[in-house]
TORZA-336331 format. One record per residue (C-alpha): residue number from 0; residue in three letters; z, y, x. Coordinates in steps of 0.02 Angstrom, whole numbers, plus 50000, padded with zeros to 5 digits. Last residue first. Layout:
! residues N
   seq   type      up   north    east
   NUM    Ala       Z       Y       X
...
This chain:
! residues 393
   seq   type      up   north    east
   392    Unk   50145   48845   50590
   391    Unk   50209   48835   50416
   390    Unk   50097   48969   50330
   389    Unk   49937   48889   50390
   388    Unk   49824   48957   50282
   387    Unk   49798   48796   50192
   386    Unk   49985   48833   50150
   385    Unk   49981   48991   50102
   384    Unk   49841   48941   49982
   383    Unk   49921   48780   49909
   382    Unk   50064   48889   49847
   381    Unk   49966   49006   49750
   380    Unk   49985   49178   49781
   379    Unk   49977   49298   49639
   378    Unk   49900   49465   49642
   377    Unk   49920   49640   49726
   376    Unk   50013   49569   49878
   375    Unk   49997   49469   50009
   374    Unk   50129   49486   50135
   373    Unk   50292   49423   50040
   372    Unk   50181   49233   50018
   371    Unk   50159   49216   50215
   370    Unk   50338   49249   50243
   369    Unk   50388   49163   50116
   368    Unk   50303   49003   50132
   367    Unk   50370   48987   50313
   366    Unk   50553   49033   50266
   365    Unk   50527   48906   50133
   364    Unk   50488   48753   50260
   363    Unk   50624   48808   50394
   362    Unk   50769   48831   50264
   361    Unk   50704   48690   50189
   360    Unk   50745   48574   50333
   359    Unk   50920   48619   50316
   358    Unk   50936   48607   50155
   357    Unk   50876   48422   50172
   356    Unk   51008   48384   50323
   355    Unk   51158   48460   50185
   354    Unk   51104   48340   50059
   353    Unk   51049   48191   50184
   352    Unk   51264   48227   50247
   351    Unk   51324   48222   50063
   350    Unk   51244   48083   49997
   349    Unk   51308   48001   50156
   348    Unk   51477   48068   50129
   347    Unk   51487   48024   49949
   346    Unk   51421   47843   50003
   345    Unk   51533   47817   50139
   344    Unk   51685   47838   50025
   343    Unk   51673   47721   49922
   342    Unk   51602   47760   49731
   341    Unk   51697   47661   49590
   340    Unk   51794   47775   49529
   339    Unk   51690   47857   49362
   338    Unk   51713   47993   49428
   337    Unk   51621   47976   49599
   336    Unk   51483   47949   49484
   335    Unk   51469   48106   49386
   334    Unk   51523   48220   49549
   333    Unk   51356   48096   49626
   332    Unk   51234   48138   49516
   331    Unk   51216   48335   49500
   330    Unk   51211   48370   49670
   329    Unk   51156   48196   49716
   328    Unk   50966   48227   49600
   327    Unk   50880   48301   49756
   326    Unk   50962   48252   49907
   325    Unk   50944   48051   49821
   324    Unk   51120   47953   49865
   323    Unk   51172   47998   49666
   322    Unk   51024   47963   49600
   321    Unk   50978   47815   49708
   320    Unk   51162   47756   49642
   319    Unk   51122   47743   49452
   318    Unk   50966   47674   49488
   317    Unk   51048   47531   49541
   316    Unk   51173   47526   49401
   315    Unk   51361   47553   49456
   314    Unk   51388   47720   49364
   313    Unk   51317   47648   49215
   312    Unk   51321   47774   49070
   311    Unk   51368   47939   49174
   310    Unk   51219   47895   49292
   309    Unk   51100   47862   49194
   308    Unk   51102   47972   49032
   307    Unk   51206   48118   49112
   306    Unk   51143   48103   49291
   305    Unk   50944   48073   49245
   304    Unk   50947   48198   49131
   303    Unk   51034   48323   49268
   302    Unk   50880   48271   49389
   301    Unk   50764   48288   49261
   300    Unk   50823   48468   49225
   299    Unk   50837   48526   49409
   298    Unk   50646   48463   49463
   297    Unk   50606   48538   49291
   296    Unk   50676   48691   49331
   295    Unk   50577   48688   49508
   294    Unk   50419   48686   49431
   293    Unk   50449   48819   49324
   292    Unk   50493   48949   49437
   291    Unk   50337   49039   49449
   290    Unk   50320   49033   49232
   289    Unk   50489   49100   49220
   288    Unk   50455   49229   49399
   287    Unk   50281   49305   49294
   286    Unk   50382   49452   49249
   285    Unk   50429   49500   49412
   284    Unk   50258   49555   49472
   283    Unk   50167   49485   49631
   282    Unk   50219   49311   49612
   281    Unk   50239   49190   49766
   280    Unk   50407   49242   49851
   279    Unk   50493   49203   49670
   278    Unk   50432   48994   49711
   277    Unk   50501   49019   49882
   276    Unk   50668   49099   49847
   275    Unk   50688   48951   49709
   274    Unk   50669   48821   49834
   273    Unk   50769   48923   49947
   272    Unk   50916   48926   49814
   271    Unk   50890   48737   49757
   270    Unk   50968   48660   49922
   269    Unk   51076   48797   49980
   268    Unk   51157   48793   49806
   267    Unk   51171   48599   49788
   266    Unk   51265   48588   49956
   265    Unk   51367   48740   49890
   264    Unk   51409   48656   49698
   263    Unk   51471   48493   49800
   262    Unk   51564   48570   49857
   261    Unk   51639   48648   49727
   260    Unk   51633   48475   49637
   259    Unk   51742   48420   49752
   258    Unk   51862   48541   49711
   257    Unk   51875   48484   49511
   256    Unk   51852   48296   49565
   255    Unk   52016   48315   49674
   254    Unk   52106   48388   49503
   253    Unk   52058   48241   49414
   252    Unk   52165   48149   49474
   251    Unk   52282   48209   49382
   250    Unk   52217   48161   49216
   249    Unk   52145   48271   49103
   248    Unk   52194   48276   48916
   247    Unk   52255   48463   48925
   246    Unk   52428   48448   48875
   245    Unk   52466   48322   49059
   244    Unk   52531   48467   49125
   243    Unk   52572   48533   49304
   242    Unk   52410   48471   49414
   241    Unk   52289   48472   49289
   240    Unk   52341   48667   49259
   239    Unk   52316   48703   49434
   238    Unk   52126   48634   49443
   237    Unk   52081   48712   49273
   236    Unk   52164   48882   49341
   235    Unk   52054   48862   49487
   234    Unk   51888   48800   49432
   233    Unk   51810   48971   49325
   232    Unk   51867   49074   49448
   231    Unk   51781   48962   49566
   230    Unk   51649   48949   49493
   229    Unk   51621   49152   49488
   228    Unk   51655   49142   49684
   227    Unk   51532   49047   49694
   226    Unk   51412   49131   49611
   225    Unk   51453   49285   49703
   224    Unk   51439   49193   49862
   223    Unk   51283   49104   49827
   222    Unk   51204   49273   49784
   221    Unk   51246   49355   49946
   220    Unk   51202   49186   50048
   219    Unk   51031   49179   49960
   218    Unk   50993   49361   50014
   217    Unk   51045   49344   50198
   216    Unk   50974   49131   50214
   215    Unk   50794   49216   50148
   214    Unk   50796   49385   50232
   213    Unk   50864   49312   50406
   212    Unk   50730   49166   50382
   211    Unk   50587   49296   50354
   210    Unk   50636   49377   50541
   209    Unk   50699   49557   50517
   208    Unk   50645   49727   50570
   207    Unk   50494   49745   50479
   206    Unk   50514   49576   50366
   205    Unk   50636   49717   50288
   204    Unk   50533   49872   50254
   203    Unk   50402   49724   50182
   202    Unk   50533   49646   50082
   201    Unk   50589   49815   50001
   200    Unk   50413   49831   49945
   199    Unk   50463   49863   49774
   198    Unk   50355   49710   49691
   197    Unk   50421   49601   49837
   196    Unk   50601   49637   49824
   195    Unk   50596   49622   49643
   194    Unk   50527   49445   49649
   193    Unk   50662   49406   49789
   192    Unk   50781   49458   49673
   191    Unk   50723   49375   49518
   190    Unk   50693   49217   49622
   189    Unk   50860   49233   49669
   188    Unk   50978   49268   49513
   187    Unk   50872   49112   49423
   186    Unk   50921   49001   49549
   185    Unk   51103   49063   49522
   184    Unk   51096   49031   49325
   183    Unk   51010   48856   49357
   182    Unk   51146   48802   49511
   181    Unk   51275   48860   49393
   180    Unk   51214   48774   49216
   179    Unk   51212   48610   49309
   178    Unk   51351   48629   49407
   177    Unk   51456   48668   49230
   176    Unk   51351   48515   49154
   175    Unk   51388   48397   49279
   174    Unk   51566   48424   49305
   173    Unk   51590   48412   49106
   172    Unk   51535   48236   49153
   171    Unk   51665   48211   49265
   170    Unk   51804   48273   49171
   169    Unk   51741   48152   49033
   168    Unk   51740   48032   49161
   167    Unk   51906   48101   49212
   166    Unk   51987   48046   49033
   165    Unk   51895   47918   48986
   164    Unk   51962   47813   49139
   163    Unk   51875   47648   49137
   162    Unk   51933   47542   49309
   161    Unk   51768   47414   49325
   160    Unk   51807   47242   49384
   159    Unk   52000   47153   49342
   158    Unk   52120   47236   49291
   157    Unk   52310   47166   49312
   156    Unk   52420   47138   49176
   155    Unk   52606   47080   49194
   154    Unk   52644   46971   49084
   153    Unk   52761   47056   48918
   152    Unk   52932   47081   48914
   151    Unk   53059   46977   48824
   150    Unk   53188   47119   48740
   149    Unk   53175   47032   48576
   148    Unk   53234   46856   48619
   147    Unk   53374   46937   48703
   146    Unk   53413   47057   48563
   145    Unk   53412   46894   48458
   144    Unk   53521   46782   48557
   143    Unk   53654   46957   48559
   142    Unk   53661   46981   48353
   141    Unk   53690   46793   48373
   140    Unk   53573   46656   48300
   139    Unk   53630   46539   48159
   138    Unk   53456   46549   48070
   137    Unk   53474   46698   47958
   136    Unk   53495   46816   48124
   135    Unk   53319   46751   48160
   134    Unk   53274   46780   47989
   133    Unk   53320   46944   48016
   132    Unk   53275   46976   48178
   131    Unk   53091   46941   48145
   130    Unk   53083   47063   47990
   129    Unk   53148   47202   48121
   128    Unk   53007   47173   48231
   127    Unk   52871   47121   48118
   126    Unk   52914   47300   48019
   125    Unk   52925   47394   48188
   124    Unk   52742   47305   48230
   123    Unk   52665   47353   48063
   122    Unk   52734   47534   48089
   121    Unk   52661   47558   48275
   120    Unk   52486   47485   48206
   119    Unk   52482   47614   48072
   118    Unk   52511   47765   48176
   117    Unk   52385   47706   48300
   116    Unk   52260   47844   48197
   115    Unk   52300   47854   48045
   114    Unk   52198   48031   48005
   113    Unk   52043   47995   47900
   112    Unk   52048   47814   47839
   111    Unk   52244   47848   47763
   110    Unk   52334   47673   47763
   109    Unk   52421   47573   47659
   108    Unk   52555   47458   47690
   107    Unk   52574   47303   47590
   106    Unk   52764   47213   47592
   105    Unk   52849   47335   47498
   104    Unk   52802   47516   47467
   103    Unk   52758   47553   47647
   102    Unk   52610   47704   47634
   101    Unk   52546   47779   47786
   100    Unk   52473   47954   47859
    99    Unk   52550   48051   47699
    98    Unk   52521   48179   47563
    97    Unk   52339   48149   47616
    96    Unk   52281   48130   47426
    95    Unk   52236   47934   47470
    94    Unk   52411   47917   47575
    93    Unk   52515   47982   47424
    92    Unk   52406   47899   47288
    91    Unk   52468   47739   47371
    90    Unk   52644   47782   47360
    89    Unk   52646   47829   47172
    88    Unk   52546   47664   47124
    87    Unk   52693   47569   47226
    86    Unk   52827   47648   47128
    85    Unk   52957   47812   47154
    84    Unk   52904   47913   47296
    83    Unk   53015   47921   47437
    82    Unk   52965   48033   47598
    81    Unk   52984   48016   47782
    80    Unk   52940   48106   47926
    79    Unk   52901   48050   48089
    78    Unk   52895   48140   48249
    77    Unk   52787   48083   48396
    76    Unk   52805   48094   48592
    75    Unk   52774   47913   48638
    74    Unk   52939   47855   48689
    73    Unk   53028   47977   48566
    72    Unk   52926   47905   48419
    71    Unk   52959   47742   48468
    70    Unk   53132   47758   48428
    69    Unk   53097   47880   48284
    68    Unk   53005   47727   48230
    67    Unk   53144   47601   48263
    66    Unk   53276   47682   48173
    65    Unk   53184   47733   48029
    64    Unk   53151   47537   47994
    63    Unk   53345   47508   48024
    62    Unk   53371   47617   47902
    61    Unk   53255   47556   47759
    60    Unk   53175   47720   47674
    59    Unk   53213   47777   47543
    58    Unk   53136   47706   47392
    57    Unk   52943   47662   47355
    56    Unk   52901   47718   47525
    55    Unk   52793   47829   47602
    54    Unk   52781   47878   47790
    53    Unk   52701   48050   47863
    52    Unk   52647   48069   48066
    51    Unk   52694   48237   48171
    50    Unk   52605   48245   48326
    49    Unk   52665   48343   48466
    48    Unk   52735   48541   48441
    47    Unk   52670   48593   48619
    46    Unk   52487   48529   48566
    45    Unk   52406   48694   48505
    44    Unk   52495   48777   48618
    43    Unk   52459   48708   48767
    42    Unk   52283   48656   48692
    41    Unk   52260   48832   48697
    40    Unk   52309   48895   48867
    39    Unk   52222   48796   48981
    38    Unk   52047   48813   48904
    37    Unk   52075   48992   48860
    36    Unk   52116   49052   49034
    35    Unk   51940   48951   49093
    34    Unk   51840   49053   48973
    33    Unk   51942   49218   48976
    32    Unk   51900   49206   49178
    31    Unk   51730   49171   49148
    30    Unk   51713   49289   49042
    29    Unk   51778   49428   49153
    28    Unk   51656   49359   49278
    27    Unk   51526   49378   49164
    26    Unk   51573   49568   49130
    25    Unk   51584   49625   49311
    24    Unk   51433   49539   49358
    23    Unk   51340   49606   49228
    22    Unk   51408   49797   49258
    21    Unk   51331   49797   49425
    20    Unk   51438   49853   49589
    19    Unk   51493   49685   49662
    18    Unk   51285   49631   49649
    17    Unk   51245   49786   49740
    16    Unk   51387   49739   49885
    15    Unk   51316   49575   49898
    14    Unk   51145   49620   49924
    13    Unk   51180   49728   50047
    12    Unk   51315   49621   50133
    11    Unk   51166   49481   50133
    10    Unk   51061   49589   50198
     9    Unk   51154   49646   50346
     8    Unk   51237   49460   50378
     7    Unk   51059   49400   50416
     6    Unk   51034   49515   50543
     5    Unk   51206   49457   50613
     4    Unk   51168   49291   50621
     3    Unk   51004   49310   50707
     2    Unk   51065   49416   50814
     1    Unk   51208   49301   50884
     0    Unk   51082   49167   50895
């Protein structure tokens, strides 16, 4: 076993050092980096100031009205600004020109359809509010009766089914596309390796000295590691800033999805990668890998269809969980599901463990295939003939 390991060590520290070396890796990962930088940075700055909302009124404004929205504008991180116009027609072509967010002449308040937002909502309750004491105050009560009337709190509300965070579901779903987009650029990396290997007869120098599963698990380790490592530039500063700011519209928690989806990225890797390795191993030149590889891509693509239409719109459905429990579509499914919250725990580890099991058995299935399919040469192999010919015995 020791051997085995570190024959297939050798190639994958030759592949791995050539891929270190090329220019493309050096200027993806640079973008990737930029990419990730940018995401954390900008909406840092673009939302350090807060939200700045824009009241008209007929006159200036009532005091204690200003009092309670730069009240709530403290609680909810929000500035108001006020300005006076000098009739109701005045105020009204304020909001409709954009001059201002809402319009409180008298007793109507207009609104602007484009950018009110909740804005409206918090103004109708402060007028309620301080309407409501007067006429309280009006009716013999004391300045104290009616801050006690005023301060009664809500019931308490407890959820009941389904927990719907937009947030990480959106975190979630951007999950699926990023694995998606990984596990298809990295499939692609291999089968245009392996191809290349083949049509140089660097395979056959190496199948010389080297059992087919130490080439295989060698080369797809050196490109899984670049990959990954290329995720995980892309991960970590998304991952830290979740934990220390709350400017990027993630929530905390989703942080945990973030690094679970890195593992879920390598279970998906060594899944795909030798069913890409296989489909390259077949060709003879490495322009006919797209048309090789095909099958496989549309494995991949349905089983990302089926995650962000399915899966991401009813993450309890039944078919919503034989995605995310199936080895093929989990590594796309089940980061979308697990989510949404309402996964336990023995289902991610199950999909996890027939994940792992399948890429395991592939290992010994495509290391078959390609070692039959690396020895004929000078045309294409079709898959049905290396195995007629007894490729997995």
């Amino acid at each position: 076993m020791g051997a085995w390991w570190r024959g297939t060590s050798l190639v994958a520290e030759r592949g791995l050092v050539e891929t270190l070396r090329s220019r493309s890796f050096k200027v993806i990962t640079g973008l990737l980096l930029l990419l990730s930088v940018a995401a954390v940075t900008i909406p840092q700055i673009l939302g350090g100031a807060g939200t700045t909302y824009t009241i008209a009124t007929a006159a200036k404004a009532p005091a204690g009205l200003v009092a309670a929205l730069n009240a709530a504008g403290k609680s909810a991180d929000f500035t108001v600004k006020y300005i006076s116009r000098r009739d109701v027609a005045d105020v009204r072509q304020a909001v409709g020109d954009g001059d201002a967010t809402a319009g409180l002449p008298a007793a109507t308040l207009y609104t602007s359809a484009k950018s009110a937002g909740t804005f409206p909502v918090v103004v109708a309750q402060a007028v309620v509010s301080l309407e409501t004491s007067r006429r309280l105050t009006e009716a013999g009560l004391s300045p104290q009766q009616v801050a006690d009337l005023q301060s009664i709190r809500p019931p308490k509300q407890v959820i009941v089914g389904r927990v719907d965070n937009e947030g990480r579901a959106g975190a979630g779903f951007a999950v699926g596309i990023v694995l998606y987009l990984a596990l298809t650029f990295a499939g692609s990396a291999i089968a245009t390796t392996v191809a290349m290997e083949k049509s140089t007869r660097i395979s056959e120098v190496l199948l010389a000295v080297l059992r087919p599963s130490q080439v295989l698990v060698g080369t797809v380790t050196a490109v899984g590691a670049v990959t990954l490592g290329q995720l995980l530039v892309l991960a970590t500063p998304l991952a830290v800033a979740v934990q220390v700011s709350d400017k990027i519209g993630i929530p905390t928690v989703a942080a945990g999805d973030i690094g679970l989806a890195v593992a879920w990225f390598v279970l998906g890797f060594a899944l795909y990668a030798f069913m890409f390795a296989t489909a390259a191993a077949l060709v003879d030149k490495i322009t006919e890998v797209s048309s090789a590889i095909t099958p496989v891509m549309i494995i991949l693509v349905a089983g990302y269809m089926l995650a962000v239409t399915v899966v991401a719109t009813d993450p309890s459905a039944g078919w919503s969980i034989a995605a995310s429990m199936f080895p093929l579509t989990a590594p796309l499914a089940m980061p979308i599901r697990w989510a949404s919250g309402e996964v336990p725990v023995w289902q991610l580890l199950m999909a996890m463990a027939l994940t792992a099991a399948t890429a395991v058995l592939l290992v010994w299935v495509a290391s078959s295939i390609y070692r039959r399919a690396l020895l004929i040469t000078g045309r294409r192999v079709k898959l049905r003939e290396v195995i007629n010919n007894r490729a997995l015995s």
